[in-house]
C-alpha positions as CSV (number, residue, x, y, z in Angstrom):
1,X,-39.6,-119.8,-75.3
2,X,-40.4,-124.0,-74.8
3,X,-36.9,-125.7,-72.7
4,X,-37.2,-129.0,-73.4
5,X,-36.0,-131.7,-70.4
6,X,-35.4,-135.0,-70.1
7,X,-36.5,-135.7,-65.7
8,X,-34.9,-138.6,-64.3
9,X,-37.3,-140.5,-62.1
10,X,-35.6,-143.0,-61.1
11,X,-37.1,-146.1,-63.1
12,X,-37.0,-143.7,-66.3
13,X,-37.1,-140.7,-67.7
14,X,-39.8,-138.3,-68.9
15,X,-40.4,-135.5,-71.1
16,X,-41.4,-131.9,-70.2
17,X,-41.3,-128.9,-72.0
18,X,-41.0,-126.0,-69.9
19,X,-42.6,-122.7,-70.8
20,X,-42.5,-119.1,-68.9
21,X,-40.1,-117.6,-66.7
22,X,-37.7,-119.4,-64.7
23,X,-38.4,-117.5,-61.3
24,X,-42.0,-118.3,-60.9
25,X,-42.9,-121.3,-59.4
26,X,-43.8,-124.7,-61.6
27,X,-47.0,-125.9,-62.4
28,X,-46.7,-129.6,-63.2
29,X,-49.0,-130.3,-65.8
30,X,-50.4,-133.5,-66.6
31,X,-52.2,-134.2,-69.7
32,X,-55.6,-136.8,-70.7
33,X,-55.9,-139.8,-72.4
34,X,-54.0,-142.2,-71.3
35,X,-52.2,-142.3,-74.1
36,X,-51.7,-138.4,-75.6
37,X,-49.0,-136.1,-74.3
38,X,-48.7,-132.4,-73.4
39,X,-49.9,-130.9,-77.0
40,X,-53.5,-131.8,-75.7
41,X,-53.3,-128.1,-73.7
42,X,-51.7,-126.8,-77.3
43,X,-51.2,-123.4,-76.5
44,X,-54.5,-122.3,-74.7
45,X,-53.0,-122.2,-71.0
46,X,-49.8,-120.3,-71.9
47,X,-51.2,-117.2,-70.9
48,X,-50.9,-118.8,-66.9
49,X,-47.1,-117.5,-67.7
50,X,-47.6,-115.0,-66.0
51,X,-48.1,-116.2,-62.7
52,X,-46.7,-119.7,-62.8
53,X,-44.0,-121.7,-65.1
54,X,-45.6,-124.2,-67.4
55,X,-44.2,-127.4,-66.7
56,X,-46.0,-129.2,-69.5
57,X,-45.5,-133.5,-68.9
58,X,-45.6,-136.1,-71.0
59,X,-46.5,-138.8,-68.4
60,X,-45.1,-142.3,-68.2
61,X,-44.3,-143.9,-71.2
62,X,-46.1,-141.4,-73.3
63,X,-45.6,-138.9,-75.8
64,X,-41.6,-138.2,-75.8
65,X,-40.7,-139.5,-72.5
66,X,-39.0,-143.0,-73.1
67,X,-40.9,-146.0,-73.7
68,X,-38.7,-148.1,-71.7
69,X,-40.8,-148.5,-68.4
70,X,-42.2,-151.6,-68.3
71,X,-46.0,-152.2,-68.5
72,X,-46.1,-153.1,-65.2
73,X,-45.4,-149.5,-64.1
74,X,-48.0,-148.1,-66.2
75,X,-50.9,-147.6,-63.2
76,X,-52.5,-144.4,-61.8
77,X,-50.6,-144.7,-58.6
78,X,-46.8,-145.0,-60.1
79,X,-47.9,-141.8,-62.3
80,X,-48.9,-140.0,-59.1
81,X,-45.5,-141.1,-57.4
82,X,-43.8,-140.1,-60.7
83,X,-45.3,-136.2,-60.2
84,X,-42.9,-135.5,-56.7
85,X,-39.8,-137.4,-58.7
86,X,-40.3,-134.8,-61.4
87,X,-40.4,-131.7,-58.8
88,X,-37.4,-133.6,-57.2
89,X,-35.8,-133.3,-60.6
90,X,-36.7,-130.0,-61.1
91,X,-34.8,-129.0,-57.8
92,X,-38.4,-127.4,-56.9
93,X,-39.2,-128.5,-53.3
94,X,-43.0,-126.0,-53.9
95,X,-44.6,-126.5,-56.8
96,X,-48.4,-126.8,-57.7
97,X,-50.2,-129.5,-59.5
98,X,-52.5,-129.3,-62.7
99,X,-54.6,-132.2,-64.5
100,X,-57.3,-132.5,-67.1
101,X,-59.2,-135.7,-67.1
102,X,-57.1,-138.7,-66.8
103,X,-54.8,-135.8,-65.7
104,X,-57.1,-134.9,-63.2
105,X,-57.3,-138.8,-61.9
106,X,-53.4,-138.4,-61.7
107,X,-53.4,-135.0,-59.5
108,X,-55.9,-136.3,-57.8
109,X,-54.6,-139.6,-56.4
110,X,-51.1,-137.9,-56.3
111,X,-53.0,-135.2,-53.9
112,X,-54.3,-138.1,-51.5
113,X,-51.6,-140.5,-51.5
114,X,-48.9,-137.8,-51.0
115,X,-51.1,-135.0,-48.9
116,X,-49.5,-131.3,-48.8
117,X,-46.5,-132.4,-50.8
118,X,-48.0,-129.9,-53.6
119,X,-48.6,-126.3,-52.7
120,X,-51.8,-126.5,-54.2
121,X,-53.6,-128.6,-56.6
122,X,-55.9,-128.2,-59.7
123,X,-58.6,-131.2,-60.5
124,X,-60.1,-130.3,-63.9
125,X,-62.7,-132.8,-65.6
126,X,-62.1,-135.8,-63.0
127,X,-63.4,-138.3,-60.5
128,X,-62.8,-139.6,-57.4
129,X,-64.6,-143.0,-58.3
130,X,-64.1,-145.6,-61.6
131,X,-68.0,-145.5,-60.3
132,X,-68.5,-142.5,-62.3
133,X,-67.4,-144.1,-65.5
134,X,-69.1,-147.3,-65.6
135,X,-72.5,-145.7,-67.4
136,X,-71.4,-144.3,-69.9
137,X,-71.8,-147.0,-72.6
138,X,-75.4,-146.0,-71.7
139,X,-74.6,-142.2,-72.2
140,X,-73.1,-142.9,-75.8
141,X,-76.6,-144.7,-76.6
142,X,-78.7,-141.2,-76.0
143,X,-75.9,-139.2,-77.5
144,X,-77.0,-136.2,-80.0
145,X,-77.4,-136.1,-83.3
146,X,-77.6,-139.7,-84.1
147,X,-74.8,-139.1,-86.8
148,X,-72.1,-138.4,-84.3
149,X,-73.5,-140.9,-81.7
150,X,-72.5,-144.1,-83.8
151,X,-69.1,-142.2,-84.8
152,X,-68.4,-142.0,-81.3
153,X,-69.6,-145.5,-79.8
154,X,-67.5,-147.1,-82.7
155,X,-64.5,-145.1,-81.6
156,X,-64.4,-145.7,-77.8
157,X,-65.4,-149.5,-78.7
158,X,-62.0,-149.7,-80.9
159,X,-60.0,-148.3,-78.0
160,X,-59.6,-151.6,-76.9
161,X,-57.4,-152.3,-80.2
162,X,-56.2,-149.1,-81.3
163,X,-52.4,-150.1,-82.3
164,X,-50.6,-147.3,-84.1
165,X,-50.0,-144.2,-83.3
166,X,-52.5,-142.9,-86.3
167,X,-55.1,-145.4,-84.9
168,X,-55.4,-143.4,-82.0
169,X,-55.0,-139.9,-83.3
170,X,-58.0,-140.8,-85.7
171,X,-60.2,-142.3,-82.5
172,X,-59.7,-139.1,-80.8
173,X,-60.8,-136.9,-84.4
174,X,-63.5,-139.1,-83.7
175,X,-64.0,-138.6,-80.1
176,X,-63.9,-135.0,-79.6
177,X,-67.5,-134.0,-80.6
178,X,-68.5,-135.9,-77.3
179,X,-66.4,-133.7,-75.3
180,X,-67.9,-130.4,-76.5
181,X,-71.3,-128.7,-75.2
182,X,-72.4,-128.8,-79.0
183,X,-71.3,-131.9,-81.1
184,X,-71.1,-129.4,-84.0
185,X,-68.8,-126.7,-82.4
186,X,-67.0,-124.6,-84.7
187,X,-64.0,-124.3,-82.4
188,X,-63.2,-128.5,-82.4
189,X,-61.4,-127.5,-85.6
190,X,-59.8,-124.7,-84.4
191,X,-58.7,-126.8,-81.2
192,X,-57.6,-130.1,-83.4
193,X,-55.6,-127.6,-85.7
194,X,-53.4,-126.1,-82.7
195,X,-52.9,-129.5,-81.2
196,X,-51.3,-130.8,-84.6
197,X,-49.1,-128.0,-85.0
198,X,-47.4,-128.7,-81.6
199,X,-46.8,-132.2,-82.7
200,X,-48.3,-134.6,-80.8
201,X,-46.9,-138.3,-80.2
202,X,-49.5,-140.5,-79.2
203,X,-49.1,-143.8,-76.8
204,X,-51.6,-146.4,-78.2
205,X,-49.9,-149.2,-76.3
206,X,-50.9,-147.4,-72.6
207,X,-54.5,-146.1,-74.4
208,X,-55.1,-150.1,-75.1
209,X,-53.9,-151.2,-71.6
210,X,-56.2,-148.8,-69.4
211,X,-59.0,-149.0,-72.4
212,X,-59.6,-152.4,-70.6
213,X,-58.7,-151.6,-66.9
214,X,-61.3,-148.7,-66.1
215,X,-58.6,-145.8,-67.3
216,X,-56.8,-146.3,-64.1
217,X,-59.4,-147.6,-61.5
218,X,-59.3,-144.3,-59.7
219,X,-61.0,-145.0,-56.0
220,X,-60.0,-142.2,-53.8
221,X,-63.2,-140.7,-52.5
222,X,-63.1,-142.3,-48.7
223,X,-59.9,-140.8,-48.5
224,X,-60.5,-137.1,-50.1
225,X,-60.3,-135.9,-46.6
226,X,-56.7,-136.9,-46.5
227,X,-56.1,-133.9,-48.7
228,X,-54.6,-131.5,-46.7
229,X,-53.4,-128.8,-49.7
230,X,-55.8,-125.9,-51.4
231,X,-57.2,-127.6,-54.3
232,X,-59.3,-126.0,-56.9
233,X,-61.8,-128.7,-58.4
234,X,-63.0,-127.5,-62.1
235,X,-65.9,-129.1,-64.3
236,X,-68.3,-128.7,-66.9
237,X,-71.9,-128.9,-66.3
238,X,-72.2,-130.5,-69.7
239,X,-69.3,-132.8,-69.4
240,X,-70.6,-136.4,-70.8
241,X,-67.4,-138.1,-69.4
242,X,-67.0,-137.1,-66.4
243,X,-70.4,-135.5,-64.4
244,X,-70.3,-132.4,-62.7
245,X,-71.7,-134.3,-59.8
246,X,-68.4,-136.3,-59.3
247,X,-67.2,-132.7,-59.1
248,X,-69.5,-131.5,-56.2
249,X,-68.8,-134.7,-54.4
250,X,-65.3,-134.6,-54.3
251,X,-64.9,-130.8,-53.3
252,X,-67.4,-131.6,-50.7
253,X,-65.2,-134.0,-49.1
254,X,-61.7,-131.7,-49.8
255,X,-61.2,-130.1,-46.4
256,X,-60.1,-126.8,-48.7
257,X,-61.2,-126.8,-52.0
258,X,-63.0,-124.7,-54.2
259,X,-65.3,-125.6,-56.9
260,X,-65.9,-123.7,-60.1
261,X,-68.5,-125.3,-62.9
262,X,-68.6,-123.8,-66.2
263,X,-71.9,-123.4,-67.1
264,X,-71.3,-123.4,-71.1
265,X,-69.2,-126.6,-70.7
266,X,-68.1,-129.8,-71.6
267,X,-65.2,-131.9,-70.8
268,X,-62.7,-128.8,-72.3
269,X,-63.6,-126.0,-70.5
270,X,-60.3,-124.5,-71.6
271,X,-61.3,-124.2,-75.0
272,X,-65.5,-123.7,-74.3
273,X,-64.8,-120.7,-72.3
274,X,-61.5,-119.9,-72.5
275,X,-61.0,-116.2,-71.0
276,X,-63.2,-117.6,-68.0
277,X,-61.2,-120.2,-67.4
278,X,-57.7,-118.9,-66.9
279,X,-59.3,-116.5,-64.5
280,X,-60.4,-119.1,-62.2
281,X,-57.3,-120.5,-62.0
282,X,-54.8,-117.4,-62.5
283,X,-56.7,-116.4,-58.6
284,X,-56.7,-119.8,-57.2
285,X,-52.6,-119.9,-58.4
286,X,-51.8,-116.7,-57.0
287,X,-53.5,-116.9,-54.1
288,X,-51.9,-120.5,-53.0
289,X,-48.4,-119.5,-54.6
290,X,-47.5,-115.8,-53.8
């Protein structure tokens, strides 16, 4: 049963739904975009109840967390601070940490600016480096079928002036066959369908900001060594966004991390190969949280 919350952190307050028993410990999870909210993980990591309690975010200033933090907050380092104020508000002094994509650039910085404050940390679909990002204009252009690849070019192009909340639900309709091994996937559908019926409220003001400002500028990798908790580093090998290789790099450099690639892949891994995936992480959880 979802508990909703409203979590003070001290400049605002942010949505969570919370979702499994209340004696396990909380995994604070932090969603992509920017500018989507927790219904991006619908319903496909629920089955994790059974080793951890769901704390499923709606970052700064996104989805039903209030919109009153200034625009100045809105950076990849505040939302990494803003992850210990929400275990502080939970009154959980050991928690882990879960992101996917710009979720994962948010665990990650909150992992080296704030070292062994999570018990453990999953990095799903991320980067250490902005470096990583900077080709893929060139990726879109040898994108398959040809079909798809100017749907998608002209959606991350209008990024930079998406202005409603519909704008932005349509770009990422738009979007999504980019992130799956096969463009054509029968399970985007499936996928879109479950993330509608859990409502999502999108942020196109924060999409339109980072849109322009490399999604956050993540730059962490000199200081990966900093990391002093487990963390679990997850990727696709077929992931267009975000390269396996930034993957290998960064658990290279994590003193103890773990790297998993799913081999059938893209950037959702929890919807490519979804059985496979909660096993990774139901180990790596209960490993780092008994």
């Amino acid at each position: 049963m979802d508990e909703p919350r409203r979590l003070d952190v001290g400049d605002t307050r942010l949505h969570a739904v919370l979702r499994g028993p209340a004696d396990l410990p909380p995994l604070i999870m932090l969603h992509g975009g920017p500018g989507l909210d927790h219904t991006e993980f619908a319903d496909y990591l629920d089955p994790l109840t059974d080793t951890v309690r769901l704390v499923l975010l709606d970052e700064r200033a996104q989805g039903r967390s209030d919109r009153d933090a200034p625009a100045e907050t809105w950076t990849l380092e505040q939302m990494a601070a803003d992850v210990g104020s929400v275990a502080r508000a939970l009154g959980a002094p050991r928690y882990a940490v879960f992101g996917h994509s710009y979720g994962a650039f948010v665990a990650l910085q909150h992992a080296v600016e704030h070292p062994g404050a999570a018990a453990a940390t999953v990095v799903c679909c991320g980067v250490g480096s902005a470096r990583w990002l900077e080709d893929i204009p060139q990726r879109l252009q040898s994108f398959e079928p040809p079909d798809l690849r100017e749907q998608v070019q002209t959606s991350w192009a209008n990024e930079a002036n998406v202005r409603t909340e519909a704008d932005l639900a349509r770009l990422m309709h738009e979007q999504m066959p980019w992130h799956f091994t096969d463009p054509r996937d029968s399970r985007i559908a499936a996928y879109e369908a479950r993330v509608e019926a859990a409502g999502p409220r999108y942020a196109p003001d924060v999409l339109r900001q980072f849109s322009v400002a490399g999604y956050g500028g993540i730059e962490v990798e000199d200081r990966l060594d900093r990391v002093t908790q487990p963390l679990l580093v997850l990727a696709g090998r077929h992931d267009r966004t975000c390269p396996p290789e930034a993957s290998e790099l960064m658990a290279a450099r994590i003193p103890q991390s773990q790297l998993h690639i799913f081999e059938e892949s893209g950037h959702m891994p929890f919807v490519e190969e979804p059985e496979a995936f909660l096993d990774v992480v139901r180990v790596f959880l209960r490993r780092n949280l008994g």
